[in-house]
Rosetta silent file (secondary structure, phi, psi, omega in degrees, C-alpha in Angstrom):
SEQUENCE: XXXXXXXXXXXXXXXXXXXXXXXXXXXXXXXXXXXXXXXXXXXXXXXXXXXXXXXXXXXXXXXXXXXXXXXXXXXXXXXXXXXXXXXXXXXXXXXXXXXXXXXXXXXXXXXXXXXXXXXXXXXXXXXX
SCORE:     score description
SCORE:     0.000 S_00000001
   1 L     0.000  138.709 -145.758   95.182  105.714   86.987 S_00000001
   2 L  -108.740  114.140  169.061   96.695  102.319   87.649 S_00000001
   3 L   -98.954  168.460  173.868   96.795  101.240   91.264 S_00000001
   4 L   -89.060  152.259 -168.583   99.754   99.383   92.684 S_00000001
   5 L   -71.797  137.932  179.782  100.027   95.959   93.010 S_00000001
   6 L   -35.050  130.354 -177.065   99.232   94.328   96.705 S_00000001
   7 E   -99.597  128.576  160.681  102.944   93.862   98.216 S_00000001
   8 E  -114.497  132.876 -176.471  103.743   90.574   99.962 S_00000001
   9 E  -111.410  116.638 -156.985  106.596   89.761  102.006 S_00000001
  10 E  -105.442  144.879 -172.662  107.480   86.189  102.050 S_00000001
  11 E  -109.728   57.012 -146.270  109.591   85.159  105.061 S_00000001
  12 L  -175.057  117.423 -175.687  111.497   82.078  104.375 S_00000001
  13 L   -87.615    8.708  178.427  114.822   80.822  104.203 S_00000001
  14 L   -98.862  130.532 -168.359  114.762   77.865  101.699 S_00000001
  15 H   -42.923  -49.055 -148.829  115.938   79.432   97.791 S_00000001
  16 H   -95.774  -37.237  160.802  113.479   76.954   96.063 S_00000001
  17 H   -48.724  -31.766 -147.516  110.642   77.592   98.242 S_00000001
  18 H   -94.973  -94.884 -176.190  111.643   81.188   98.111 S_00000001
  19 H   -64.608   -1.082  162.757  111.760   81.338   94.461 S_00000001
  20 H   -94.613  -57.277 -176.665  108.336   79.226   93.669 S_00000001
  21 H   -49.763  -61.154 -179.025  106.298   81.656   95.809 S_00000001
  22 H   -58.313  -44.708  166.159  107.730   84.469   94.550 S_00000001
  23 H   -62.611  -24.799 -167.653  107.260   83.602   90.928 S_00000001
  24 H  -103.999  -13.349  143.586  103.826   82.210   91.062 S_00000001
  25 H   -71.350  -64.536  173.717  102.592   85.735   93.109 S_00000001
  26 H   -14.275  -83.305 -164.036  104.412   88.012   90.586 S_00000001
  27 L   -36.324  -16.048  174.479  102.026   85.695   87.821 S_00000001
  28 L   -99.524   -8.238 -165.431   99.166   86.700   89.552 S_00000001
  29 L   106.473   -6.723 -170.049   99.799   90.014   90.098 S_00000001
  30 L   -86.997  162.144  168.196  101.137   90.493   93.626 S_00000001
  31 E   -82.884  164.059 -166.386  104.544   92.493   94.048 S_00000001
  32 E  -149.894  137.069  160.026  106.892   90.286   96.292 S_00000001
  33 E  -121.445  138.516 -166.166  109.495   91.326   99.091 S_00000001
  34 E  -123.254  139.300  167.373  111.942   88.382  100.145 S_00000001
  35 E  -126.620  141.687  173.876  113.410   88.739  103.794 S_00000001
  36 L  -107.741   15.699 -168.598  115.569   85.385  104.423 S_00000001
  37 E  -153.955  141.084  167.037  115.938   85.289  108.350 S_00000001
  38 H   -13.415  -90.583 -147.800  113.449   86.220  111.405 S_00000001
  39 H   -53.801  -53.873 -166.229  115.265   89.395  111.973 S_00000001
  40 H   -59.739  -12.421 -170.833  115.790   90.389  108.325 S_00000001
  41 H  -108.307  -17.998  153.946  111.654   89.759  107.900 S_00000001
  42 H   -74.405  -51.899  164.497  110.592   92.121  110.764 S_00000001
  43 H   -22.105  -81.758 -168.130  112.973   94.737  109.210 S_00000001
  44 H   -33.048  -50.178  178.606  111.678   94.197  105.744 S_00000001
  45 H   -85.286   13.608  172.962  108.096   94.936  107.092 S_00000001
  46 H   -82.212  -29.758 -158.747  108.928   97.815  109.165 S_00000001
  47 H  -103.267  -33.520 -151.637  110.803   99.508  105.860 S_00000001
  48 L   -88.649  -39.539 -170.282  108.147   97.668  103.084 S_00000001
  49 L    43.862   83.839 -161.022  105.045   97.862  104.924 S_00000001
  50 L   -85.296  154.524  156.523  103.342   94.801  102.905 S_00000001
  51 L   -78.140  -10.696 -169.908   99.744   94.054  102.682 S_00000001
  52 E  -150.787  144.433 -179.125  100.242   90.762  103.642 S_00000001
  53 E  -105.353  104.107  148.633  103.151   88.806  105.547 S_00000001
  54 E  -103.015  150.735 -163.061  103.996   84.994  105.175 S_00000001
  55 E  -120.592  133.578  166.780  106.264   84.052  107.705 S_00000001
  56 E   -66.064  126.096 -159.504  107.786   80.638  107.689 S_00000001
  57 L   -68.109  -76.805 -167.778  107.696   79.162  111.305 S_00000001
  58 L   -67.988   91.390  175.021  111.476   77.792  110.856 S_00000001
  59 L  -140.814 -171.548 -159.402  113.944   80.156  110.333 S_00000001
  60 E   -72.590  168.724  174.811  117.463   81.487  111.167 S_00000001
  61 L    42.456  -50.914  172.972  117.844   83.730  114.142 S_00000001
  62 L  -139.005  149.005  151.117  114.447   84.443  115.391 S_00000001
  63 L   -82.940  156.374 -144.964  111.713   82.073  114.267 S_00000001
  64 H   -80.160  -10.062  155.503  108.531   82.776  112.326 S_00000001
  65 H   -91.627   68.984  149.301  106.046   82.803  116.138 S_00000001
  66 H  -147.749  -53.328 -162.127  108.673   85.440  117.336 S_00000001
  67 H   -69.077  -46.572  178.499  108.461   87.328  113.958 S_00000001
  68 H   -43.511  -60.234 -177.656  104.488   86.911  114.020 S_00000001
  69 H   -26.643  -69.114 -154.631  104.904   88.053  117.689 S_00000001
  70 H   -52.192  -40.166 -152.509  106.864   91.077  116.600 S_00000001
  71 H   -74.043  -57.090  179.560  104.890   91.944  113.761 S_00000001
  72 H   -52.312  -15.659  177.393  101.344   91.881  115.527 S_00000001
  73 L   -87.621  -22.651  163.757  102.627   94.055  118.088 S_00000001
  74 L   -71.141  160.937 -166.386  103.061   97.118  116.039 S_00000001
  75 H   -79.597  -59.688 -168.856  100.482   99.677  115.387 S_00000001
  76 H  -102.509   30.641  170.822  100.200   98.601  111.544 S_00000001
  77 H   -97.342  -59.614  174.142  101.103   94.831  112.013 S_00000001
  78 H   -10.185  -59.418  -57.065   97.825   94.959  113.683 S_00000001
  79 L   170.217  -32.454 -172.605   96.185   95.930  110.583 S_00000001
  80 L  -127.575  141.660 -169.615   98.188   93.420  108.111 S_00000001
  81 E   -76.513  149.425  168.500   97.038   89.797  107.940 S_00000001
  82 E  -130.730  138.746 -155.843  100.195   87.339  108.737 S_00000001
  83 E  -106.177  109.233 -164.479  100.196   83.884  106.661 S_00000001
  84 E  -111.930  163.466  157.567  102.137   81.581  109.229 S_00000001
  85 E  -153.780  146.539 -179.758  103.646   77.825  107.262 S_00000001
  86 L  -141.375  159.136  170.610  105.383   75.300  108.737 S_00000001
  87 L   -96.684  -30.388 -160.948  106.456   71.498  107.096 S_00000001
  88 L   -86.753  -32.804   74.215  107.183   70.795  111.299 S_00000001
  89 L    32.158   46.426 -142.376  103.997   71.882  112.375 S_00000001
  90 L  -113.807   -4.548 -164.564  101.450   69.786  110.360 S_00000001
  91 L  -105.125  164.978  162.953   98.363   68.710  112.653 S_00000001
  92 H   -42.893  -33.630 -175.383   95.197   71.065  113.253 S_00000001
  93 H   -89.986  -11.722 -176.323   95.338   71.445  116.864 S_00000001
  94 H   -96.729  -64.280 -179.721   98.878   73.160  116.360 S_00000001
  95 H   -33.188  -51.691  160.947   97.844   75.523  113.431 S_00000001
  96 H   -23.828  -74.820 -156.585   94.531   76.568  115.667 S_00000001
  97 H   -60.594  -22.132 -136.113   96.699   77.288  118.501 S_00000001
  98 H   -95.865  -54.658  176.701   99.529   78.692  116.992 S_00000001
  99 H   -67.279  -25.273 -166.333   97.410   81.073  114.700 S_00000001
 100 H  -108.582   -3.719 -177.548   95.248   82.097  117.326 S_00000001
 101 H  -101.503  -11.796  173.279   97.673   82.842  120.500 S_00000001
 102 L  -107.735   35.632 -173.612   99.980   84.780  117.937 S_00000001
 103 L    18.821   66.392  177.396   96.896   86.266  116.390 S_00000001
 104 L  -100.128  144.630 -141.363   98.234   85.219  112.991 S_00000001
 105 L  -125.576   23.437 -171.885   95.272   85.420  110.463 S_00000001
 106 L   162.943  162.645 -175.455   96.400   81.707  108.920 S_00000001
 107 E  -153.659   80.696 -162.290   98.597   78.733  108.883 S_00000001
 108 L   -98.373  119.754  147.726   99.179   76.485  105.930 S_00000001
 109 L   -19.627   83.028  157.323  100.970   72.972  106.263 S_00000001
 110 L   -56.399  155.097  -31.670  104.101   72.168  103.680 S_00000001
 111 L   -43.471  132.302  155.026  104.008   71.004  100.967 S_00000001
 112 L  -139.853  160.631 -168.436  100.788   72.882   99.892 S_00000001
 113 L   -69.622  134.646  158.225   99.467   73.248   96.803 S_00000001
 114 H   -20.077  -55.649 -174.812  100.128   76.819   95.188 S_00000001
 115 H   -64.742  -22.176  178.392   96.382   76.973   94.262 S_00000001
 116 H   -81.301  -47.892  176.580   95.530   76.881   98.093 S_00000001
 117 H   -40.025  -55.172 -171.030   98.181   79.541   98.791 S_00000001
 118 H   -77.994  -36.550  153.978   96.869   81.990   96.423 S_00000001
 119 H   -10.050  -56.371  163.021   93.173   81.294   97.800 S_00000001
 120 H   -66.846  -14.370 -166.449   94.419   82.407  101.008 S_00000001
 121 H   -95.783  -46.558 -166.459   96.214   85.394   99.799 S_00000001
 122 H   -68.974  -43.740  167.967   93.048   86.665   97.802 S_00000001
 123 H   -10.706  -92.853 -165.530   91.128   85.892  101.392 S_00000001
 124 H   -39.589  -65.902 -165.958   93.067   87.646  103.449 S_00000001
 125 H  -108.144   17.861  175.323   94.175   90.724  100.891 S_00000001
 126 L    63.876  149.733  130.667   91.898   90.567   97.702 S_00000001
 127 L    16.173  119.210  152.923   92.857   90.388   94.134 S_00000001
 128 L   -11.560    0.000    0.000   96.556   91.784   92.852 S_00000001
């Protein structure tokens, strides 16, 4: 029996960003859920219930440390690592803080290379 592939819910409101992630997890094996706005990305994991969240710090309506908030606050957000990224956000001392007062389990700087993304993804959640 065949198990199913790890679900990720990418958080992020730019198309081409949006559509790079998602193709280049599919290729690896992960399943992909796309929520494009704060609100629409707490939904999605309340309904998807992903193994893994990345949330894009800048986005429409609620931003990605209010979705992190939101997420981490739940009984089974607890439980699933959230992947914070920001391009506005770029020095060390803000990823540190940022990751560790929204207990967010990562933080990667745009642009970043793919191959560091899925590094972090196998981290966090293992292997497809």
């Amino acid at each position: 029996m065949t198990r199913p592939a790890k679900r990720v819910l990418v958080i992020e409101d730019d198309p081409l960003n949006v559509q790079v992630m998602t193709h280049f997890l599919h290729a690896h094996g992960y399943d992909t859920v796309v929520a494009r706005t704060g609100v629409a990305g707490v939904e999605a994991f309340e309904r998807e219930h992903p193994d893994l969240a990345i949330v894009d710090v800048q986005l429409p309506r609620k931003n990605g440390f209010e979705v992190c908030f939101d997420i981490k606050r739940q009984d089974e957000g607890k439980r699933t690592p959230v992947l914070l990224m920001s391009a506005v956000y770029t020095d060390r001392e803000h990823a540190q803080r940022y990751s560790s007062e929204l207990d967010a389990d990562g933080y990667l700087v745009k642009p970043f290379d793919m191959h560091a993304l899925l590094r972090r993804v196998r981290e966090l959640i293992g292997d497809a």
